[in-house]
C-alpha positions as CSV (number, residue, x, y, z in Angstrom):
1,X,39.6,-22.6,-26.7
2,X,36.3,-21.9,-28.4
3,X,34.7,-24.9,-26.3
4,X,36.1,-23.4,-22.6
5,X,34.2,-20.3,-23.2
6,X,30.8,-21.8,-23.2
7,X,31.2,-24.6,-20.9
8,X,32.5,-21.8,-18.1
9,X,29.6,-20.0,-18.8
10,X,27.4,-22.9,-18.6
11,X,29.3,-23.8,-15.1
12,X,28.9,-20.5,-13.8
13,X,24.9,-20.1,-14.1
14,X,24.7,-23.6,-12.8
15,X,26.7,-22.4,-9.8
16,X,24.5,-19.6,-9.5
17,X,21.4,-21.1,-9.8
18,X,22.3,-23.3,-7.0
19,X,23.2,-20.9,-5.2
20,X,19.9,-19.0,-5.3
21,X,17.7,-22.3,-5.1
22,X,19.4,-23.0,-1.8
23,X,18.4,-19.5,-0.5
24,X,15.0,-19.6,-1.7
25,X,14.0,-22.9,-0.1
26,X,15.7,-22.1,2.8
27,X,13.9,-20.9,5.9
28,X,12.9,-22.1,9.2
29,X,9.2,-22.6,8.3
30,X,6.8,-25.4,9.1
31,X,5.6,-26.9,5.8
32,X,2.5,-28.6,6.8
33,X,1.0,-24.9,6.9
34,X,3.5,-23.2,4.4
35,X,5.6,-24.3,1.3
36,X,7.7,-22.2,-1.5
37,X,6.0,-23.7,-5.1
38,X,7.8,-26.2,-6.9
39,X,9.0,-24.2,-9.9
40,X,11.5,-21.9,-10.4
41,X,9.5,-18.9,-12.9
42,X,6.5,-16.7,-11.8
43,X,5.1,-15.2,-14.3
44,X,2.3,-12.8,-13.1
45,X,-0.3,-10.0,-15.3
46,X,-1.6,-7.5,-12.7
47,X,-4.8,-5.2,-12.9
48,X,-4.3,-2.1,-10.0
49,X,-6.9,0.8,-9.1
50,X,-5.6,3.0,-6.8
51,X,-7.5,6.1,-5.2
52,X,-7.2,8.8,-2.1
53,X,-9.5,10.7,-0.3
54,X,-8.8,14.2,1.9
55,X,-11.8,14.9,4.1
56,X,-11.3,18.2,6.4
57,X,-13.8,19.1,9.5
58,X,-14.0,21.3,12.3
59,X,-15.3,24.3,14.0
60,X,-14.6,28.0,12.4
61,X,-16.1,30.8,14.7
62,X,-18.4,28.6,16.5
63,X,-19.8,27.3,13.2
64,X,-19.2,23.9,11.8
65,X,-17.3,23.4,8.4
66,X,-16.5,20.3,6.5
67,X,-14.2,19.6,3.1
68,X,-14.1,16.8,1.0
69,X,-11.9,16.3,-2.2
70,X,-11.1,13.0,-4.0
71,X,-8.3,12.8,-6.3
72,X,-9.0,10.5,-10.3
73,X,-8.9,7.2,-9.5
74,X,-5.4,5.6,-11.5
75,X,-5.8,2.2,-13.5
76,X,-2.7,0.7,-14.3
77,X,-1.7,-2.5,-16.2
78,X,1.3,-4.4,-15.1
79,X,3.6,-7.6,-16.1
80,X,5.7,-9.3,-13.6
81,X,8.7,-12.2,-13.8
82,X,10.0,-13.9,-11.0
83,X,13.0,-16.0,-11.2
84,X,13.8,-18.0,-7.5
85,X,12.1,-14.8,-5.4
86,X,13.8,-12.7,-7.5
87,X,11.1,-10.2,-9.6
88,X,10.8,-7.9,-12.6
89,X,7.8,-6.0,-13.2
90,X,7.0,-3.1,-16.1
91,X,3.6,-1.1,-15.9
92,X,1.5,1.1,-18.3
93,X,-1.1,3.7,-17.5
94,X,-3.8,3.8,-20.4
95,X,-5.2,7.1,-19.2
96,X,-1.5,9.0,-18.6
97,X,-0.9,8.0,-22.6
98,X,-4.2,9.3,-23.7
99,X,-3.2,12.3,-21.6
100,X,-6.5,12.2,-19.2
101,X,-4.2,11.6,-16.1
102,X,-1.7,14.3,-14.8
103,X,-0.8,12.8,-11.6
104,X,2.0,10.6,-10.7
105,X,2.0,7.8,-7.9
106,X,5.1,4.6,-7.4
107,X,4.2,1.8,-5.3
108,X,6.9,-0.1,-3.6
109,X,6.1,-3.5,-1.7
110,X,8.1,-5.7,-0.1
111,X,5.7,-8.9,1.6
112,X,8.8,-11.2,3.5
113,X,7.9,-14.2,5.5
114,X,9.3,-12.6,8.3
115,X,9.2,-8.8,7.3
116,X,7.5,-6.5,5.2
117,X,6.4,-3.2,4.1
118,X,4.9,-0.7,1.6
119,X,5.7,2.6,0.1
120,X,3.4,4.7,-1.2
121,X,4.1,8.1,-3.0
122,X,1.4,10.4,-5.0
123,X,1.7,13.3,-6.2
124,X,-1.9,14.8,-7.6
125,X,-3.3,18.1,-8.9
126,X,-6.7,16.8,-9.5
127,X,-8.9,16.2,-6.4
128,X,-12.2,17.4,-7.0
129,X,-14.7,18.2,-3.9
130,X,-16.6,20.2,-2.1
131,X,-17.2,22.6,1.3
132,X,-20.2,22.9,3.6
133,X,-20.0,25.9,6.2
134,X,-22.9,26.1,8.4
135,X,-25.3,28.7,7.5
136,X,-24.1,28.8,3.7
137,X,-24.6,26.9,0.7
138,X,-22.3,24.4,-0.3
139,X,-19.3,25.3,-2.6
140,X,-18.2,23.1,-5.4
141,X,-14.6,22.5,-5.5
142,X,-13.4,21.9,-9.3
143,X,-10.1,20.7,-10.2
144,X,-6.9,22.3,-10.4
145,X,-7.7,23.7,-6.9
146,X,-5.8,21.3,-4.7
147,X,-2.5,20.1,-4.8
148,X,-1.2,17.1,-2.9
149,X,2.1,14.8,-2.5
150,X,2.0,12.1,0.2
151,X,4.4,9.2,1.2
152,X,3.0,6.2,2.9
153,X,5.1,4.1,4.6
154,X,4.1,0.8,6.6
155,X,5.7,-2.1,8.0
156,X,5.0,-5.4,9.6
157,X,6.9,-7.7,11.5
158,X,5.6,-11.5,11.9
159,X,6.2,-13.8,14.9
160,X,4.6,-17.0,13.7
161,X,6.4,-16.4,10.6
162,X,6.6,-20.6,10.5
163,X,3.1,-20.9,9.5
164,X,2.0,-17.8,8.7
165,X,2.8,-16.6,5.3
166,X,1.9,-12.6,4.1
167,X,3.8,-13.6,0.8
168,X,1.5,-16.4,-0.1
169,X,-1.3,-13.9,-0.2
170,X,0.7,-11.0,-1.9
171,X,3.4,-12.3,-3.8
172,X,2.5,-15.8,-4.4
173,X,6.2,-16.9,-3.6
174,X,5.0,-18.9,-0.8
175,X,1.3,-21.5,-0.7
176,X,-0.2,-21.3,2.4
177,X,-1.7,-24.8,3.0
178,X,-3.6,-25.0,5.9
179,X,-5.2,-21.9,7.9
180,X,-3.0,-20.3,10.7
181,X,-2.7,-16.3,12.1
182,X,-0.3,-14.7,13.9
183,X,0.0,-11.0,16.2
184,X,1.8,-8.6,14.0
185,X,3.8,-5.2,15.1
186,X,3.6,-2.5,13.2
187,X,5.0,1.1,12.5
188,X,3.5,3.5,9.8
189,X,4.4,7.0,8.7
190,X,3.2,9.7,6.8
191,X,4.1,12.9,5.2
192,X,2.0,15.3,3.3
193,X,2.0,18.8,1.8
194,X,-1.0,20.3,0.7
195,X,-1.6,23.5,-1.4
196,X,-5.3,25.1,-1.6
197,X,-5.8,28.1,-4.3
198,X,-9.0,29.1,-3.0
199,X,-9.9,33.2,-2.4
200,X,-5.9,32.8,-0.6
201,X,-3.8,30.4,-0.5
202,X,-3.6,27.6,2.1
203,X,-0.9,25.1,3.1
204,X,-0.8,22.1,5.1
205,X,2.1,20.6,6.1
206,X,2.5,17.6,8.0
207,X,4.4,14.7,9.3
208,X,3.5,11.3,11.6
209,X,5.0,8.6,13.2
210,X,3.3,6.0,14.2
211,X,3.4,2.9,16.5
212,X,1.3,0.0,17.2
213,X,0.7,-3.8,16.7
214,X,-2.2,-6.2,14.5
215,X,-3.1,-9.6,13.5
216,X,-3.2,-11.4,10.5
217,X,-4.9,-14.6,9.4
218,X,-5.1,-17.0,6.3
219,X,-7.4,-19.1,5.8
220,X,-7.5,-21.7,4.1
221,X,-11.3,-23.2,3.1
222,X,-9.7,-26.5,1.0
223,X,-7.6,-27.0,-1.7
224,X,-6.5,-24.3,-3.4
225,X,-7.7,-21.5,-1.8
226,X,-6.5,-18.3,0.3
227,X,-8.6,-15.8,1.8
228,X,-6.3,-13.2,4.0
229,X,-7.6,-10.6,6.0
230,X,-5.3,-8.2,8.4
231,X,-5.2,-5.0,10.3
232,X,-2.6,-2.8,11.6
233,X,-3.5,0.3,13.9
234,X,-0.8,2.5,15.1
235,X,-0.8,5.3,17.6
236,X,0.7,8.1,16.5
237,X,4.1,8.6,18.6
238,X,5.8,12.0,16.9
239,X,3.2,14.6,15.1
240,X,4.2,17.7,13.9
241,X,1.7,19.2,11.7
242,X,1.0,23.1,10.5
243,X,-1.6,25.0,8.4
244,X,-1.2,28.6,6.6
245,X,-3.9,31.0,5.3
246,X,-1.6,33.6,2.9
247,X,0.8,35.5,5.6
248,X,-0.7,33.6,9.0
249,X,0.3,30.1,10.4
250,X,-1.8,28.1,12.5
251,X,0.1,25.2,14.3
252,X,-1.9,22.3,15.2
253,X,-1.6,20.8,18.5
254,X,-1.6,16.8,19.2
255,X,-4.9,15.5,20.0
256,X,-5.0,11.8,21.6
257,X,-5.8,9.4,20.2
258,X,-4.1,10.4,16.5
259,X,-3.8,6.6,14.5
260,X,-2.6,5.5,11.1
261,X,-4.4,2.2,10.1
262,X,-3.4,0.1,7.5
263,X,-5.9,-3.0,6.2
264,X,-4.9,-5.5,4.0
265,X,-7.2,-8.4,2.2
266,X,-6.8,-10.8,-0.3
267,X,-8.4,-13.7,-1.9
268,X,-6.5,-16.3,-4.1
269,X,-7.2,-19.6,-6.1
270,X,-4.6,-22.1,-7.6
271,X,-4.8,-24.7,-10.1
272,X,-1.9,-26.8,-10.7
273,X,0.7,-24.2,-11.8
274,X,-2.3,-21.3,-12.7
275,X,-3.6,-18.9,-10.0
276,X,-5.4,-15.9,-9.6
277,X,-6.8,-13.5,-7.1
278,X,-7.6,-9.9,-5.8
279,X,-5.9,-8.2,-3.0
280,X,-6.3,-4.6,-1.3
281,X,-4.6,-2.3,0.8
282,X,-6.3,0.7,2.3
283,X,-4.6,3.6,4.5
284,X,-6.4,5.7,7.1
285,X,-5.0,8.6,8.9
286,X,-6.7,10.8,11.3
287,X,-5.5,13.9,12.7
288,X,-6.6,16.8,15.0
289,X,-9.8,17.0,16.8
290,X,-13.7,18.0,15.1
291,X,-13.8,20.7,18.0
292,X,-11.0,22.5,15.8
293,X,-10.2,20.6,13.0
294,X,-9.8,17.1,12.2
295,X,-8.2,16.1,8.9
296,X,-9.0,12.0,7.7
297,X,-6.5,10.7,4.8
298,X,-7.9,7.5,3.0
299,X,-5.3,5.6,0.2
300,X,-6.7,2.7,-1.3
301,X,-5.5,0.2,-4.0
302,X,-6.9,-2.9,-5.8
303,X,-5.7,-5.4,-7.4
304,X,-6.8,-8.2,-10.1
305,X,-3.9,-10.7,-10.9
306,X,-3.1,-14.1,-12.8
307,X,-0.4,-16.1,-13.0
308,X,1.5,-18.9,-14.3
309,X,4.1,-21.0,-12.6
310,X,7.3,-22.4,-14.3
């Protein structure tokens, strides 16, 4: 009886791994231009700077104003293990143990063959800045002053999902082998509340829907090499959006064309079972109109990564 035990065991993660080998080479994909590697394990050590930018402009009583605050930049450290597509990752934040970084931020990504997206949320207390209003000197803006949570959300759907591969530049759970784009649609949204403490208080609510379609391309120099480069604009489809000085509200009308743009990049090099690389993903939202007020979110994130294949 003492011999069934382990030998079920053993015959039930055989059956599973099977199982989930099956699944992960499986796929309608052309593989002269994309393969999944040869191993099982991924093993991957990621480096990620992350940053956001809130830029404000407009027209108060016929003079022109314009606000800019920039939240700490966050530095993270992560390990990540893949077993057959499926992943594990645990990060640490230097600075929020050494107790010089307050805010908090989760990144979720998801790069399919076929489908994709990101989510983004930060919440952050210290955006540092400052305000020019025509005729007056300009006016630092310490931290502590603004307050700020955002989601992010953005998602891609591939058609030439046979040869084009977003995971090969993200992930690394496919290799792109020879170059090949493909059109892209899109659909991003955004949601922010903002808090000002500044002479009163000022809130800014808003939420955005947006709409729209890209392209994305790998290339692929020679042997061992990636470089990806996309872009997905979207038009703004539902807005609702509303600012408050102390007792008064202001609502904001929709001002064509409103768009939420989301760039991605990366550049990776393989050797054997070794690769590294950097990739980015930046955010840009624009709202409103300079003849009133226009507000301009920027999210950005870097990353440095190596890995080793098993």
């Amino acid at each position: 009886m003492g011999m069934i035990a382990p030998a079920s065991a053993q015959s039930f993660f055989s059956r599973v791994d099977s199982i989930l080998t099956l699944h992960y080479h499986k796929g309608d994909i052309d593989t002269a231009y994309i393969m999944r590697p040869q191993t099982k394990w991924t093993i991957t050590a990621r480096m990620n700077v992350s940053g956001a930018k809130i830029e404000a402009e407009g027209i108060d009583e016929g003079r022109h104003f314009k606000s800019e605050m920039e939240a700490n930049r966050k530095a993270t450290l992560s390990v990540g293990v893949s077993y057959l597509g499926i992943s594990l990752s645990a990060s640490l934040n230097p600075a929020k143990l050494m107790g010089k970084y307050r805010d908090f931020e989760l990144n979720f990504n998801s790069y399919g063959r076929r489908f994709g997206f990101d989510i983004i949320y930060q919440d952050a207390k210290n955006f540092t800045g400052w305000h020019d209003h025509q005729g007056m000197e300009r006016i630092e803006l310490p931290d502590g002053m603004l307050s700020v949570k955002t989601l992010n959300l953005n998602a891609y759907y591939v058609f030439n999902s046979r040869r084009f591969s977003y995971p090969a530049a993200f992930s690394q759970s496919y290799i792109q082998r020879r170059s090949a784009g493909s059109f892209l649609l899109a659909a991003s949204g955004m949601g922010q509340h903002a808090t000002l403490d500044w002479q009163e208080t000022m809130q800014l609510k808003m939420t955005n829907i947006g709409l729209g379609a890209g392209y994305g391309y790998n290339y692929v120099p020679g042997q061992g090499w990636l470089l990806h480069i996309s872009a997905l604009p979207t038009f703004i489809a539902y807005s609702k959006t509303s600012m408050s000085f102390g007792d008064t509200n202001i609502p904001l009308r929709y001002h064509f064309p409103e768009v939420i743009i989301t760039g991605r990049g990366s550049i990776v090099r393989q050797w054997s079972n070794i690769f590294v690389g950097m990739s980015m993903v930046f955010n840009f939202t624009n709202i409103g109109n300079k003849e009133s007020l226009a507000i301009h979110n920027t999210k950005w994130r870097i990353r440095a990564f190596f890995g080793l294949r098993l």
